[in-house]
C-alpha positions in Angstrom: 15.3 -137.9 89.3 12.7 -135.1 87.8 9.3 -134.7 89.9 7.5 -135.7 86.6 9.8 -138.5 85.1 8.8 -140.1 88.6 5.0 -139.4 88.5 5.2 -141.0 85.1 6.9 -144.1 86.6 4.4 -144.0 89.4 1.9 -144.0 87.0 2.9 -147.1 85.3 3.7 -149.1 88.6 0.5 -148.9 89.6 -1.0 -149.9 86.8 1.3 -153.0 86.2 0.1 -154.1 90.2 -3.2 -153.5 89.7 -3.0 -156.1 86.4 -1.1 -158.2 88.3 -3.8 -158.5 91.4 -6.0 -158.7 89.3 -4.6 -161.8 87.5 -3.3 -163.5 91.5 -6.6 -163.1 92.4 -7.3 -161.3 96.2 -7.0 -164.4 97.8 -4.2 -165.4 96.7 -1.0 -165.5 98.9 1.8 -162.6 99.0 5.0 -164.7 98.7 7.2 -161.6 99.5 4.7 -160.2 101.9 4.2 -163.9 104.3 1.3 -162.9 106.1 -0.6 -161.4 103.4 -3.3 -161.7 100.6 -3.6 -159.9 97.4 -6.4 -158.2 99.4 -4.2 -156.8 102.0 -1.6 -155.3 99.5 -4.6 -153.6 97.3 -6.0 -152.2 100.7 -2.9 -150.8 102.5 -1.8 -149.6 98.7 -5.0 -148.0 98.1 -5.1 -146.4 101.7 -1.4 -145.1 101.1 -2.3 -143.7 98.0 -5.5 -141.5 99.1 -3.4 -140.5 102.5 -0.7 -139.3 100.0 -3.4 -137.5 97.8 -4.8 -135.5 100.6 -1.3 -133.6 101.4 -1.0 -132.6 97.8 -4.3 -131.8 97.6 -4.8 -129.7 100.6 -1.6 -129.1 101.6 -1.9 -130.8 104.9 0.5 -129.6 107.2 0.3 -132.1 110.3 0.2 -135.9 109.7 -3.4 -137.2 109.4 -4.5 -140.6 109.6 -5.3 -143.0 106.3 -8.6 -143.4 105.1 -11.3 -146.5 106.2 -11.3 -149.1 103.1 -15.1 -149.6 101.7 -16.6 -153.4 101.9 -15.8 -154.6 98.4 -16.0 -157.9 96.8 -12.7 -158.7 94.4 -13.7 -156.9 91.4 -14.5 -154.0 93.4 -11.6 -153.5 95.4 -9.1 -154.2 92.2 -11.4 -151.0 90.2 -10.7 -148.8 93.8 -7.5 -149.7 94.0 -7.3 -148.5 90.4 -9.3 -145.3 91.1 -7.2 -144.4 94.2 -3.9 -144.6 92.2 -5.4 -142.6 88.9 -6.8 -139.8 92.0 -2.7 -139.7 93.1 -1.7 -139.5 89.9 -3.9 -136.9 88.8 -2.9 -135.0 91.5 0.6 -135.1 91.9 0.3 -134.1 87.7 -1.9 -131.2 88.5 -0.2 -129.7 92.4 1.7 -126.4 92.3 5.7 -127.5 92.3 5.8 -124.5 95.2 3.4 -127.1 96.9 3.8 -126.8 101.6 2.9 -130.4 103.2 4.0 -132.6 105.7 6.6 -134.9 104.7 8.5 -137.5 106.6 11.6 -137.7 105.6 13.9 -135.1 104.8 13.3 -133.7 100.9 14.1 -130.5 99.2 10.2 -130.2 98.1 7.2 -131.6 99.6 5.7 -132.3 95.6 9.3 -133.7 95.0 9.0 -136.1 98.4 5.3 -137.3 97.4 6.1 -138.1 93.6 9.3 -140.0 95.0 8.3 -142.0 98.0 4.9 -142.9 96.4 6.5 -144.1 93.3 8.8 -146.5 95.4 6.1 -147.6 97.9 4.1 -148.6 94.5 7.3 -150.0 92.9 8.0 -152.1 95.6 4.9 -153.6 96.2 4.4 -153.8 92.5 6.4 -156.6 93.0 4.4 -158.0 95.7 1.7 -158.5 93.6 3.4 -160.2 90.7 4.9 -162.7 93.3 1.3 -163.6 94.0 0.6 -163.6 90.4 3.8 -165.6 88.7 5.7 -165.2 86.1 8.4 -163.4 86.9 9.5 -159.5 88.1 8.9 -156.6 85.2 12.2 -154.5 85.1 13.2 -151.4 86.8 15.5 -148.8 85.1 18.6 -148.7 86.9 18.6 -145.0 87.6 15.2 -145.4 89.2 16.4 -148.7 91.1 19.6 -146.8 92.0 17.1 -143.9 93.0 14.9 -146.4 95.5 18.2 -147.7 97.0 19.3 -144.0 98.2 16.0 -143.4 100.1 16.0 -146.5 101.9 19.3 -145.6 102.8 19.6 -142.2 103.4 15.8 -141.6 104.2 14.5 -144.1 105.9 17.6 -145.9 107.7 19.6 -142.6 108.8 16.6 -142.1 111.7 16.6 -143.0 114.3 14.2 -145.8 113.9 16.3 -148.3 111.9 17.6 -151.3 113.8 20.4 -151.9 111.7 22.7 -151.5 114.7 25.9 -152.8 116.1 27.5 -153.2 119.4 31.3 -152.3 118.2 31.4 -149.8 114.9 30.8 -151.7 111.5 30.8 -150.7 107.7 28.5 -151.8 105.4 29.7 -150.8 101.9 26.7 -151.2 99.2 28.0 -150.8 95.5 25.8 -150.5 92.5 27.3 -152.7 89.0 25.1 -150.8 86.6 25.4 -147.4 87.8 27.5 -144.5 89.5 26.6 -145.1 92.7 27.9 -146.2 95.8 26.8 -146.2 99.6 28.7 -146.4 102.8 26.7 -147.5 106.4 28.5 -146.7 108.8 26.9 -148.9 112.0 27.2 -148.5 115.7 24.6 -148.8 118.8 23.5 -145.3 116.8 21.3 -144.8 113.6 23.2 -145.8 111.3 25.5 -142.8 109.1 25.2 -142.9 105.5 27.6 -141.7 103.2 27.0 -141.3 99.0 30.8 -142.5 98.5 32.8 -145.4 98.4 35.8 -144.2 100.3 37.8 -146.3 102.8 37.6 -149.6 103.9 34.4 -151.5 104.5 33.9 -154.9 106.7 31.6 -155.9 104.0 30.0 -155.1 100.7 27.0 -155.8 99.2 27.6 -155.4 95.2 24.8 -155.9 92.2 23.1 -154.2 89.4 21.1 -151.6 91.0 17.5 -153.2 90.2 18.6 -156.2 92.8 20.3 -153.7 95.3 17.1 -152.2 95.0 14.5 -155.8 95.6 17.3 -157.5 97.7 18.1 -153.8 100.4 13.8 -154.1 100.5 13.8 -157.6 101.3 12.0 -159.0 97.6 15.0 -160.7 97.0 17.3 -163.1 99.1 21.0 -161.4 99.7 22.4 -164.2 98.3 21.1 -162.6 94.5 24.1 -160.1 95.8 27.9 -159.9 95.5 28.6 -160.4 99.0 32.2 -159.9 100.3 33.9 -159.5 103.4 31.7 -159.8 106.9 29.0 -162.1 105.6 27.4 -161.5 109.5 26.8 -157.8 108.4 24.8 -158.7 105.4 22.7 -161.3 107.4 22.2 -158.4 109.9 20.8 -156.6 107.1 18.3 -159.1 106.1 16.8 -159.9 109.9 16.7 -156.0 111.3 16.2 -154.1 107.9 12.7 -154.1 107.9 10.9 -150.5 107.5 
């Protein structure tokens, strides 16, 4: 996706969670996050946003730690949250494309890593907060959802970190309904190896328009919203070692 189009959805993510906190209430309970609040999302979301902001803005080339969050009372902490998101925003809209910065996972542009990964950590927990608040899940596009499904995948889970692991080799096949895309995992006692193809067999496939891929591969949704075939085990792997 374009560096702007995903600004633009950034900047409508965080508006829609800071409405929806606002209406849950900070005390409220995170239904997809167990052991938090509404505070805790706005505060982590908030931090995350003006740690991302400092890259861009001062093209930070060693990884720095996030900011302190101020003492705030509910209405307070909703209007920061709102001001750190509008300050990310602002300058991801504003940076030089050429922009140099850390990143942490592998991109072909540090502006193009920061517009991406903050739009997903906002989308994502966009969703958090309208768990707390009710009512139901506002839609993703499915090029966008599609999108969030291929950096969990190939960003986050090919390092070394993931604990999606296997004692003898596995394959995890995950297949997108509403889109042109498919994903292969290949598993072992290694990182996992991900591969944009559908080639071969798999011991199990995961199957679904790409907006529950997307909430179901984070852990919003249950696997069961999935088309699951094959080695259920593998997709219950998924669910208890997925975690980022």
């Amino acid at each position: 996706m374009e560096t702007a189009e995903l600004i633009e959805i950034l900047n409508r993510e965080g508006r829609l969670l800071a409405d929806a906190a606002a209406e849950a209430g900070a005390d409220a309970p995170v239904p997809t996050c167990p052991d938090w609040r509404v505070r805790d999302l706005l505060e982590h979301l908030g931090r995350v946003h003006l740690w991302a902001t400092r890259y861009v803005a001062e093209g930070l080339m060693e990884r720095v730690p996030p900011p302190a969050v101020p003492e705030l009372d509910e209405a307070g902490l909703v209007a920061w949250y709102r001001d750190s998101h509008r300050a990310l925003v602002e300058t991801l809209t504003d940076a030089d494309p050429e922009l140099k910065s850390f990143t942490f996972l592998p991109a072909p542009a540090a502006l193009e890593f920061w517009a991406r990964r903050q739009a997903h950590e906002t989308a994502v927990h966009r969703v958090d907060a309208e768990a707390a608040r009710g009512g139901g899940f506002s839609p993703f596009s499915p090029e966008f959802a599609a999108d969030g499904v291929d950096e969990l995948l190939v960003g986050f889970h090919a390092l070394d970190r993931s604990r999606v692991r296997t004692d003898t080799p596995r394959t995890l096949r995950v297949r997108a309904t509403d889109q042109d895309a498919v994903w292969t995992i290949r598993l072992s006692e290694d990182a996992p190896r991900i591969e944009r193809d559908g080639t071969g067999t798999a011991d199990c496939e995961l199957r679904g328009a790409a907006g529950d891929l997307y909430l179901a591969l984070w852990n919003r949704l249950p696997i069961t919203t999935l088309s699951v075939t094959g080695d259920e085990e593998l997709a219950t792997l998924w669910r208890e070692r997925s975690g980022i």
